[in-house]
KETIGU-493924 format. One line per 2 residues: for each residue y, x, z of C-alpha. Coordinates in steps of 0.2 Angstrom, whole numbers, plus 5000, padded with zeros to 4 digits. Example, Ala and Ser with C-alpha at 12.3 -4.5 7.8 and 13.67 -1.06 7.14 Angstrom:
BEGIN
4978,5062,5039 | 4995,5068,5036
END
This chain:
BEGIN
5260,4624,5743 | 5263,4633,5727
5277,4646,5732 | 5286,4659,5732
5292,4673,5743 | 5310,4676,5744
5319,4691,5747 | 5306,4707,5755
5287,4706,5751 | 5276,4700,5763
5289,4703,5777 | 5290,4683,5781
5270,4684,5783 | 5270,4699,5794
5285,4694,5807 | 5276,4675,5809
5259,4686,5813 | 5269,4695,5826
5282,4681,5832 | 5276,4683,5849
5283,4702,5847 | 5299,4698,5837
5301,4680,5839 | 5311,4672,5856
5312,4655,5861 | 5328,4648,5858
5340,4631,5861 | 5352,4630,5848
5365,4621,5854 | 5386,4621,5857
5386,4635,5844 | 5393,4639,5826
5379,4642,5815 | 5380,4651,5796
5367,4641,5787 | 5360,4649,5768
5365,4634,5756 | 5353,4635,5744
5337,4640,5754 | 5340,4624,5767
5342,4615,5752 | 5325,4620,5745
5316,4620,5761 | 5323,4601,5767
5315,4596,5748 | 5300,4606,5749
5296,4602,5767 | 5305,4587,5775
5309,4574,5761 | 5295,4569,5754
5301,4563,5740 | 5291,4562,5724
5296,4575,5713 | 5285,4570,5696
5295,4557,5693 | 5310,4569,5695
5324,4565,5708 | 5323,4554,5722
5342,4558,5726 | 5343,4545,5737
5327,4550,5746 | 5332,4566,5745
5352,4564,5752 | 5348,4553,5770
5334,4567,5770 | 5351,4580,5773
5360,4568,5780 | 5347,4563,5795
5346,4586,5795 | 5366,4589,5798
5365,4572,5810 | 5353,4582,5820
5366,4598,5821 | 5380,4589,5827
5372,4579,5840 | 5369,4596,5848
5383,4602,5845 | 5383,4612,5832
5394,4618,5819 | 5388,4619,5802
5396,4634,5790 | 5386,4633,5773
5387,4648,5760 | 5380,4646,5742
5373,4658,5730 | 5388,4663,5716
5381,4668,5700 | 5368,4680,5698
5372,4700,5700 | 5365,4709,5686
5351,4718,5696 | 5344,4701,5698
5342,4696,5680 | 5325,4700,5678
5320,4692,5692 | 5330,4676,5687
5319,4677,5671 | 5302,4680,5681
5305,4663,5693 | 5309,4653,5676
5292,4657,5670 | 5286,4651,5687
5294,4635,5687 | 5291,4630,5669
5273,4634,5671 | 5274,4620,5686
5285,4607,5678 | 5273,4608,5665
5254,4606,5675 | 5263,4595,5689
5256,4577,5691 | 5256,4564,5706
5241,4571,5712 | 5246,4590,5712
5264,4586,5717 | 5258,4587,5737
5254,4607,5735 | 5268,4610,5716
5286,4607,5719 | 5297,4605,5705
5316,4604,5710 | 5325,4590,5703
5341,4594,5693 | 5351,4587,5706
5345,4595,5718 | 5363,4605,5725
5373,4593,5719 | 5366,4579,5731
5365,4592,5745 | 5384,4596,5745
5389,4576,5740 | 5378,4577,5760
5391,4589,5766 | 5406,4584,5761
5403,4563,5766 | 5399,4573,5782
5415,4584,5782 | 5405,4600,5784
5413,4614,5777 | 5405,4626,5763
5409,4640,5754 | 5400,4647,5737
5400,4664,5738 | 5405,4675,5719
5387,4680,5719 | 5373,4683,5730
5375,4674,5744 | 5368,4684,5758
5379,4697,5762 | 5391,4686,5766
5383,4676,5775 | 5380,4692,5787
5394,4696,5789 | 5401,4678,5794
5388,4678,5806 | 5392,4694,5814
5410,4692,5814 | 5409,4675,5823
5393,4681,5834 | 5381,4667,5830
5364,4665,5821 | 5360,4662,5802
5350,4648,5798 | 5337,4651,5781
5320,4656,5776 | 5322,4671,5770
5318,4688,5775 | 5331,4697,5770
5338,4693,5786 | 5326,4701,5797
5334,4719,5788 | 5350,4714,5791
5358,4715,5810 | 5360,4697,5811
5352,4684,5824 | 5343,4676,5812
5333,4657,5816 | 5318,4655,5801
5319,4637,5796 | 5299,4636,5798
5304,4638,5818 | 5316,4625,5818
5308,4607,5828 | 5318,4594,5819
5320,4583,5833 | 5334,4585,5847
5326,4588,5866 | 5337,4582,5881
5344,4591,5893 | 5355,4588,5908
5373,4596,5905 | 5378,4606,5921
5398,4602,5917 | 5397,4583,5915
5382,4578,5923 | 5376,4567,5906
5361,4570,5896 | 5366,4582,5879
5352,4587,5866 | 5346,4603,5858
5334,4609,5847 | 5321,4619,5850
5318,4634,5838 | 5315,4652,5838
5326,4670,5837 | 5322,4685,5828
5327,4698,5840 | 5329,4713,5829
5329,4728,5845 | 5311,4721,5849
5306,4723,5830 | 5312,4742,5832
5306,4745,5847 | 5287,4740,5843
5288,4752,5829 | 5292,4768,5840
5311,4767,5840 | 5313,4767,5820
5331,4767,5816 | 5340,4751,5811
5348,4764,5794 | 5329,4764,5789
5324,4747,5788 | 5334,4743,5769
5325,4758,5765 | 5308,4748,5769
5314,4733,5761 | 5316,4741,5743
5297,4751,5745 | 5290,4735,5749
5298,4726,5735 | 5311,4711,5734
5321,4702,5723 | 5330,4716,5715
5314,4729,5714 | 5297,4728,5710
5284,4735,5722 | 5277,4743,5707
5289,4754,5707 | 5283,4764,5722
5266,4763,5720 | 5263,4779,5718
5272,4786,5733 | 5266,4770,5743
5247,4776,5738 | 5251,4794,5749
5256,4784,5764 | 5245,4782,5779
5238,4766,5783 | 5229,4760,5797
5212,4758,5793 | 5213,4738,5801
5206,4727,5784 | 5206,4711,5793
5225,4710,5789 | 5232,4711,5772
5236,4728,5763 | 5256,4723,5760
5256,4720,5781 | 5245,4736,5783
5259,4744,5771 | 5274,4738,5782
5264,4748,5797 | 5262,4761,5788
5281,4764,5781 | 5286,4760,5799
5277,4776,5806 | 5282,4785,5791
5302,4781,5789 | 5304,4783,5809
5299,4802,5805 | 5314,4804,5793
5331,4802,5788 | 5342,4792,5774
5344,4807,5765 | 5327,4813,5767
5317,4797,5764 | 5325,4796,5748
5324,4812,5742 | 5304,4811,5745
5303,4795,5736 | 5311,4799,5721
5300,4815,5720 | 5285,4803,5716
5294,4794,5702 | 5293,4800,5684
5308,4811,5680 | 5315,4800,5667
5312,4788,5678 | 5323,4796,5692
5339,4793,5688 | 5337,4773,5686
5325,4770,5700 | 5340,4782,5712
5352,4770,5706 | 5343,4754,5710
5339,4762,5729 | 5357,4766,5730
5361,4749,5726 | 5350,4740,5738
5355,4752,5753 | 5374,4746,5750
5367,4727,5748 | 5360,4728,5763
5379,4732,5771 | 5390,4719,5778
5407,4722,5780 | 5420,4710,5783
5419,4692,5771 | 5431,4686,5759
5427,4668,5763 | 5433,4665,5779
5450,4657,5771 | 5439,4643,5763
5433,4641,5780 | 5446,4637,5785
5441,4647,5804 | 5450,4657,5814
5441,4672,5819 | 5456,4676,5834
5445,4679,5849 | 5429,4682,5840
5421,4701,5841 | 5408,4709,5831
5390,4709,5838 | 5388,4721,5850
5376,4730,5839 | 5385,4735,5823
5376,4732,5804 | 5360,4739,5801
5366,4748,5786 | 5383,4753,5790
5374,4770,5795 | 5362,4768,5782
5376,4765,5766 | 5386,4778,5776
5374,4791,5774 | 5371,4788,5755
5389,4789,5752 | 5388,4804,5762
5374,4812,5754 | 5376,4803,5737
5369,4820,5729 | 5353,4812,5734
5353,4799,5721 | 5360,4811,5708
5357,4829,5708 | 5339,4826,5712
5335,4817,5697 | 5341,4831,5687
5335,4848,5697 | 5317,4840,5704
5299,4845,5694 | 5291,4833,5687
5276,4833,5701 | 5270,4816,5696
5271,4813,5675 | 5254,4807,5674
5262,4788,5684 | 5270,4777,5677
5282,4764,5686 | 5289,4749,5680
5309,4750,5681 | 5323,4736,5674
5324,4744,5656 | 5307,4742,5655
5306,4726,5660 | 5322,4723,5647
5309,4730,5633 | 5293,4721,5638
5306,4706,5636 | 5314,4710,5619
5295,4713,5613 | 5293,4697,5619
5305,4689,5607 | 5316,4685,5623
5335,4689,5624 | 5340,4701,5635
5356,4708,5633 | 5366,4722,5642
5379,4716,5652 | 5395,4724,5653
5403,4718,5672 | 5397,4725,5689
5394,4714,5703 | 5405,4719,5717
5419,4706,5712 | 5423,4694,5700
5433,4700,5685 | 5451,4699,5687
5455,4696,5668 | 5442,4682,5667
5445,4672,5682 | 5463,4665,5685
5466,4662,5705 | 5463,4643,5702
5444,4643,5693 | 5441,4659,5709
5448,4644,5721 | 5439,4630,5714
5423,4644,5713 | 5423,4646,5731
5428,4629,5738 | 5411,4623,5730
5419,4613,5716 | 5413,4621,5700
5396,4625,5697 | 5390,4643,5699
5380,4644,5681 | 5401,4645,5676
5401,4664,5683 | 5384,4668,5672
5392,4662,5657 | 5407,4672,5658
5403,4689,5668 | 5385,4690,5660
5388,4677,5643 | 5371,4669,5649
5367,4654,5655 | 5349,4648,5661
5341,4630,5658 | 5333,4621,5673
5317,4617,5669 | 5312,4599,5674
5296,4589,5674 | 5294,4584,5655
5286,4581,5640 | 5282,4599,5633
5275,4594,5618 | 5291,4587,5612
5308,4596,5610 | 5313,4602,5627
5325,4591,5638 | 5342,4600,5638
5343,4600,5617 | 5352,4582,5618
5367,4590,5627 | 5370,4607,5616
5386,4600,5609 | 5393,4596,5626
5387,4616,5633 | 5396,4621,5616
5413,4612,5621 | 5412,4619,5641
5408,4637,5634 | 5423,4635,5621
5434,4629,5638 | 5428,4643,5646
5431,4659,5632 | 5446,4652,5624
5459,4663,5622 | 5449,4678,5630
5449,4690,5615 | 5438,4702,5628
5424,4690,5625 | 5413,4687,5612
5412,4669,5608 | 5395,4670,5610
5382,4662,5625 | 5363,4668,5627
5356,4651,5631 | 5336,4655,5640
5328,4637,5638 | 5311,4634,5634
5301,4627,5619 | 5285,4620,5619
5270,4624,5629 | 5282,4626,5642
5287,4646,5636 | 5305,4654,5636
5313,4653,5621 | 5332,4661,5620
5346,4651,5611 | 5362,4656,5603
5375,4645,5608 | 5394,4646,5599
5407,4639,5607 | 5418,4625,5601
5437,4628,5602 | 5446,4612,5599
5442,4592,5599 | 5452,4577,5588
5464,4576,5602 | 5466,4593,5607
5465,4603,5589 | 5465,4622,5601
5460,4622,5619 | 5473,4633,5630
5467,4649,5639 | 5457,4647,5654
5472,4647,5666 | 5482,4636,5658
5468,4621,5660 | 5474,4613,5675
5492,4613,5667 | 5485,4599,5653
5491,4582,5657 | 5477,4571,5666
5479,4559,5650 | 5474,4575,5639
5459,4581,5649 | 5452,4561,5647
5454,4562,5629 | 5445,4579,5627
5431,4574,5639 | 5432,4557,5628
5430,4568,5610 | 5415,4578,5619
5406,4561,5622 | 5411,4555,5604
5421,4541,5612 | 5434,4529,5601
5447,4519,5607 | 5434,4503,5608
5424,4515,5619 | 5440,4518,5630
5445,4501,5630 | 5423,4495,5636
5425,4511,5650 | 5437,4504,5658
5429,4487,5664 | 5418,4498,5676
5424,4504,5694 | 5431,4523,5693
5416,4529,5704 | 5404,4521,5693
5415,4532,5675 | 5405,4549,5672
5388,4540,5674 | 5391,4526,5662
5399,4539,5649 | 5382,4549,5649
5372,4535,5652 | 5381,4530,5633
5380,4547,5628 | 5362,4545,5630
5359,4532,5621 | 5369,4535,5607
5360,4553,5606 | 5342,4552,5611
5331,4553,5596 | 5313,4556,5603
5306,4547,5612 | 5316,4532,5605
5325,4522,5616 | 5325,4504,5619
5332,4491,5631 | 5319,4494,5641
5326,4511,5646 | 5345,4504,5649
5340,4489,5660 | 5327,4502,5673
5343,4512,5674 | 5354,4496,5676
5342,4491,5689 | 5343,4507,5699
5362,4504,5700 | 5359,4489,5707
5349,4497,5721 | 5358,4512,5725
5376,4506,5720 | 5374,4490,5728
5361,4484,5738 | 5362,4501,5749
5379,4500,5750 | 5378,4482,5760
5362,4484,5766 | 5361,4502,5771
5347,4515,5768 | 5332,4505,5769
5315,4509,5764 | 5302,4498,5772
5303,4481,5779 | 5303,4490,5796
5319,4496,5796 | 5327,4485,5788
5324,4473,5802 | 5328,4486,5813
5346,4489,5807 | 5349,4472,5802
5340,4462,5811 | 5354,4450,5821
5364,4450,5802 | 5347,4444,5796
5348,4429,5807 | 5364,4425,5802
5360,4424,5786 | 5348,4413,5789
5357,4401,5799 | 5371,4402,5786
5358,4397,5771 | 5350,4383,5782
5369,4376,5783 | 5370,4376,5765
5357,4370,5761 | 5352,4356,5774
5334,4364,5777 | 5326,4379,5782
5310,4383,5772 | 5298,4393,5784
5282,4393,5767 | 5278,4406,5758
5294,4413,5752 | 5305,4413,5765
5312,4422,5780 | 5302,4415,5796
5310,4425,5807 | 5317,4440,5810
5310,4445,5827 | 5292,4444,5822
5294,4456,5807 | 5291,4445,5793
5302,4448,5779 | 5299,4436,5762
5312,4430,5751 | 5320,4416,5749
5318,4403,5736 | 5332,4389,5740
5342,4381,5728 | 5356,4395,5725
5371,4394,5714 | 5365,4402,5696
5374,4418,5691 | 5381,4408,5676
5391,4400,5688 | 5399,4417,5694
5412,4424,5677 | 5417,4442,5677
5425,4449,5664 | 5424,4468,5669
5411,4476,5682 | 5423,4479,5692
5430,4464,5697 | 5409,4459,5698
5406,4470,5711 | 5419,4463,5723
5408,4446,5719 | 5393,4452,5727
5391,4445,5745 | 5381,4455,5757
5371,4440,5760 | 5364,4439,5741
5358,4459,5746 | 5349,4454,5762
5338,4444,5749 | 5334,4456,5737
5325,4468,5750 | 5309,4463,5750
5309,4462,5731 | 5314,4482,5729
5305,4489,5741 | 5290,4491,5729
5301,4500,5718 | 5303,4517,5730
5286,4519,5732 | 5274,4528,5721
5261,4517,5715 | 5245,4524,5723
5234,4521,5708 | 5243,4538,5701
5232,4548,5710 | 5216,4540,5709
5219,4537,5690 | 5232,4554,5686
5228,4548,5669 | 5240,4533,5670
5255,4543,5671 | 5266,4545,5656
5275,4561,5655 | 5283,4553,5638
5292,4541,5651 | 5299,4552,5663
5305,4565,5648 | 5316,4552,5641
5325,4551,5659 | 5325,4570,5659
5337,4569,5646 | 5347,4558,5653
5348,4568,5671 | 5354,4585,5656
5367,4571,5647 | 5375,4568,5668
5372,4587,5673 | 5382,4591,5658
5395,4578,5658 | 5398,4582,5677
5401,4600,5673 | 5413,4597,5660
5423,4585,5672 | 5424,4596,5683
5430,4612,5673 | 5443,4599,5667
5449,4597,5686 | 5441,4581,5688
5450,4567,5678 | 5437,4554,5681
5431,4551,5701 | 5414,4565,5701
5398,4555,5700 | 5387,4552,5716
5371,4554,5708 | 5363,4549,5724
5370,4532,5723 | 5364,4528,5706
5348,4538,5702 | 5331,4539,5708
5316,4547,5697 | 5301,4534,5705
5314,4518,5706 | 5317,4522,5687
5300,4525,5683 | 5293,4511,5690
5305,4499,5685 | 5304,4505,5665
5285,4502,5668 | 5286,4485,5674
5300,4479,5662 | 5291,4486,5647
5281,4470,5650 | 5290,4459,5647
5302,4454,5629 | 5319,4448,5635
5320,4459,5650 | 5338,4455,5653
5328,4436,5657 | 5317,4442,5669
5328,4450,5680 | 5340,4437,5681
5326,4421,5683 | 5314,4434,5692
5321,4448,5703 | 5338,4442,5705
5337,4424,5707 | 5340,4421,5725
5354,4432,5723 | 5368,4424,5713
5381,4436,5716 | 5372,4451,5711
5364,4443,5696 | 5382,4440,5689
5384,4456,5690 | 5369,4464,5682
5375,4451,5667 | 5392,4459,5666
5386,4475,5665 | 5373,4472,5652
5385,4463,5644 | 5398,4479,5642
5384,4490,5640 | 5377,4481,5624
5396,4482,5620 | 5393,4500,5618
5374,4502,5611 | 5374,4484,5600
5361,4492,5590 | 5349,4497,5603
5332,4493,5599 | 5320,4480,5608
5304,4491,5605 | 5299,4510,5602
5298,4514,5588 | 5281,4524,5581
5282,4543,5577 | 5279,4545,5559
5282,4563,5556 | 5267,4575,5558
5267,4589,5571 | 5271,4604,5559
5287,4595,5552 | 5293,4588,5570
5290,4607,5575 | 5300,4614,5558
5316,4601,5561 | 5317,4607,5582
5320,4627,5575 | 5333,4620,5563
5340,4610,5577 | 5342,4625,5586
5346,4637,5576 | 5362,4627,5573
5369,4632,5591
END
């Protein structure tokens, strides 16, 4: 699989070589356990859910995926503590920029084919995973930036493990499970207290005094030093090369030279001290050099310390009766020494020879300049990274921050004034997918600045143009609406009457009073996903858009919303048997009363018990006969006996057509970058609900979106001229109820978009003029 390694270089690879060394069995069970948000949400896609990224987002896929993981936890007893990453620290920035370039350069070459060994994370992605945990009432935390620190320190303070994959935590003094050891299936054991059968799962423990010990005894204080010469997320390996050229290695080739390097450094650092390890290094980096390499060293040591957490509020745990690990952080010596010897990290830069002037090393201004040359934006940034700034987060937006409820790129945009595009699988021919909600970015960055003369209205956007390459935007912020002529200061927000921040969500979307009148027909979960679904369509310029578009959408509603929700998750004829096997027969039974007869040809369910699950074809009320004036009171209609029916006829519809990867050629990117705007129109319409303190109900995006459902539903309808006919006569015939309410809401849809076109339209401007209006485009924002 096409991947990266997050936090030290080559440290994951070298402790799984060794994990009969550092690595002890372990049952995980009856225990508080401090999971790394953002990593388990990555590795649950990457590894578990199977979901097909191309298409991008199986949500729903992708959410009984987490649910089926955090089910698995609590049935041994396990209490789940999830952090998440905060916005990113400064130090990070290049790094941020360096994965964006990874994972444009795999949205851009991903097919159904390469999809197995490239993963492209859906925009969703978080959103779905925390949806997971709170339907689960799991509680979570987001951290103000990076999240790892703190998650240490919870860890240590409650005295159990961290879950992740990422080897940061082998440096830190944590006892730390890898997801990749983690068997996700419970094994039984008899309880010694109550005589019944309880479950664990079966994983394995870094013990951090046997990773010490194999290494002669090194010091705990040494091993951040380590971590920065080998390189992670906050320094480049290259840094060091030349000091890590004069080290020792053993002379073992049938192992890599970054594993022969961690040997090495081992022997090397267990000779020395904080003060004296540093003061070597630094003596083979350039001298003008010195001074920013010392700094970044310094700032890694101090990362690496973990002292008490400011989140254990949110938590909502008391840590009475709790003690620290008997061992006490790896770097609380280490960040001791420095502040102890800080003349380490300054006096030497100034006083020490030049010895090595002829090597060069790569350090983050020169990175900052490779990236202007570049034609990239990389401005200075003026906050630290310790804390968020007082004067630009009032004590509610820090709340709402921590507790999860607003989305972490808010921090970049006001500590850093950037803000990072996620790339999704698209089109990179055409303009790139986020373009369509610029105006909507504009009016949360105006939310966000306004009244804050310390800030310049001014937001370095990093997208991406064609060819799949960064491209750096200017974004201005807007500062006022038709209803709200001045938007208040930040920490006035909430204050605004819920009426007021309707109307200014309304003005975003360009919504009239015909608009508010049509929104209302529609069930107040269902609210943020019709308005960008109309945002979309009222927006989209290219590709065009047609009914097609709207009814594969339409349709995925119908699934998701519906369907799952009387029918439960069910993704082969298998399970659904399984869980609804004895409500099948009822059904059944019910239909043979009605209709005096019960069909066992082709078309019909012949029984339950023997697995065979066909459709009915009786004589069913028409959806004609069922009157709805708003979806709303449609939804109520639906009888869970009309959603038994319509099982066997989605089922197709999950699944990837297999033909994609005999015949790649068949897929059409065109198709699933007219959806990627759409998932941009919901991520931005989302954020801007819930900057505005959530006046509308926050979409579920799990129960109404899914990338392969979508895709193949566009494809099939695109057949056909009068798709609103063939689902009703076709799909839906058997099922009354559910087709009455498919006609409502294309009925209030059309409300909104009458002039939406049957067909797509062709392209008619040539490349070099397409190319020429995009800049103008842009350049505007």
């Amino acid at each position: 699989m096409f991947t990266y390694e997050m936090g030290v270089r080559g440290l994951t690879s070298y402790i799984a070589k060794h994990s009969d060394q550092y690595l002890e069995p372990h049952e995980l069970k009856d225990c508080y356990i401090v999971i790394d948000g953002n990593s388990l949400a990555s590795q649950l896609y990457n590894c578990v859910s199977n979901c097909n990224c191309v298409f991008g987002g199986d949500y729903d896929e992708y959410a009984n995926c987490v649910k089926d993981f955090f089910s698995l936890l609590k049935s041994c007893n396990v209490t789940s503590l999830v952090v998440f990453d905060g916005g990113y620290e400064t130090r990070k920035l290049p790094t941020v920029h360096a994965r964006l370039k990874r994972r444009l350069l795999v949205a851009k070459i991903i097919t159904p084919v390469t999809q197995s060994k490239l993963k492209c994370f859906p925009l969703f992605m978080n959103e779905v995973f925390r949806n997971v945990l709170m339907s689960m009432q799991i509680r979570f935390v987001q951290s103000d930036f990076e999240a790892d620190s703190e998650i240490a320190a919870i860890a240590q303070r409650l005295g159990c493990p961290v879950l992740s994959y990422d080897s940061d935590f082998y440096v830190y003094d944590v006892l730390y499970i890898s997801f990749s050891t983690v068997i996700l299936e419970p094994t039984q054991y008899d309880s010694a207290y109550d005589k019944h059968m309880r479950n664990h799962i079966n994983c394995q423990i870094y013990n951090i005094e046997k990773f010490l010990d194999s290494h002669g005894g090194l010091d705990k204080s040494m091993l951040p030093v380590m971590a920065a010469l080998l390189g992670n997320d906050y320094i480049e390996h290259q840094v060091f090369e030349h000091f890590l050229s004069q080290i020792q290695l053993p002379k073992n080739h049938s192992v890599s030279k970054t594993q022969r390097q961690i040997m090495g450094l081992s022997e090397w650092l267990r000779k020395e001290t904080v003060e004296t390890a540093v003061k070597k290094i630094l003596n083979h980096v350039k001298k003008s050099q010195r001074k920013s390499v010392a700094k970044q060293l310094k700032a890694i040591i101090a990362g690496y310390s973990t002292s008490s957490s400011s989140l254990f509020r949110y938590l909502d745990i008391s840590v009475e009766g709790y003690s620290k690990l008997r061992c006490n952080s790896v770097t609380a010596t280490a960040t001791a020494n420095v502040e102890r010897k800080d003349s380490v990290f300054h006096s030497i830069c100034d006083s020490e020879s030049d010895t090595n002037s002829h090597q060069s090393a790569v350090t983050e201004n020169e990175d900052k300049q490779e990236m202007k040359s570049n034609g990239e934006c990389y401005k200075p940034f003026r906050c630290g990274i310790d804390m968020l700034p007082q004067n630009l987060f009032p004590d509610w937006f820090k709340d709402n921050l921590h507790c999860g409820n607003l989305p972490r790129c808010f921090i970049n945009m006001l500590v850093h004034q950037i803000h990072f595009s996620a790339p999704q699988v698209e089109d990179f021919s055409l303009p790139f997918s986020h373009r369509i909600s610029l105006p909507i970015l504009c009016v949360i960055f105006g939310l966000l600045t306004a009244g804050n003369a310390t800030h310049k209205p001014e937001l370095c956007y990093v997208a991406y143009k064609e060819n799949a390459q960064p491209q750096t935007l200017i974004v201005l912020p807007v500062y006022g609406t038709a209803s709200l002529n001045e938007f208040p200061p930040l920490e006035e927000l909430p204050d605004l009457a819920l009426s007021a921040r309707r109307h200014l969500l309304y003005d975003a979307m360009g919504f009239n009073v015909n608009d508010i009148l049509i929104l209302e027909g529609f069930p107040d979960d269902w609210k943020i996903f019709i308005v960008a679904l109309i945002y979309w369509g009222r927006n989209v310029s290219e590709p065009s858009l047609t009914e097609h578009h709207i009814h594969a959408v339409l349709f995925s509603i119908i699934c998701l919303n519906i369907v799952d929700r009387h029918v439960g998750y069910c993704r082969s004829k298998k399970t659904f048997l399984k869980l609804n096997g004895t409500k099948l027969q009822k059904v059944v039974k019910l239909q043979s009363v009605k209709e005096n007869e019960y069909k066992t040809g082709s078309g019909t369910f012949q029984s339950a018990k023997t697995g065979q699950l066909e459709m009915f074809e009786n004589n069913l009320p028409s959806h004609k006969d069922i009157s709805c004036v708003t979806v709303t009171e449609a939804v109520a209609t639906v009888s869970s006996e009309d959603c038994f029916c319509l099982v066997e006829t989605i089922l197709p519809y999950h699944k990837m057509d297999e033909c994609l990867k005999s015949r790649p050629l068949l897929f059409c990117v065109s198709v699933v970058h007219i959806f990627a705007q759409f998932q941009s129109c919901l991520l931005h319409v989302m954020h801007l609900n819930s900057l505005l303190s959530l006046p509308f109900i926050q979409c579920q995006v799990e129960n109404f979106y899914s990338g392969t459902l979508i895709y193949n539903a566009y494809l099939n309808f695109k057949k056909h001229s009068d798709v609103e006919d063939y689902v009703l006569t076709q799909l839906l015939k058997c099922s009354p109820s559910v087709a009455g309410l498919y006609s409502t809401m294309v009925k209030l849809v059309r409300d909104f978009l009458p002039d939406l076109s049957v067909t797509q339209r062709k392209k008619k401007e040539n490349k070099r003029k397409k190319k020429n209006d995009s800049k103008c485009y842009m350049n505007q924002y």
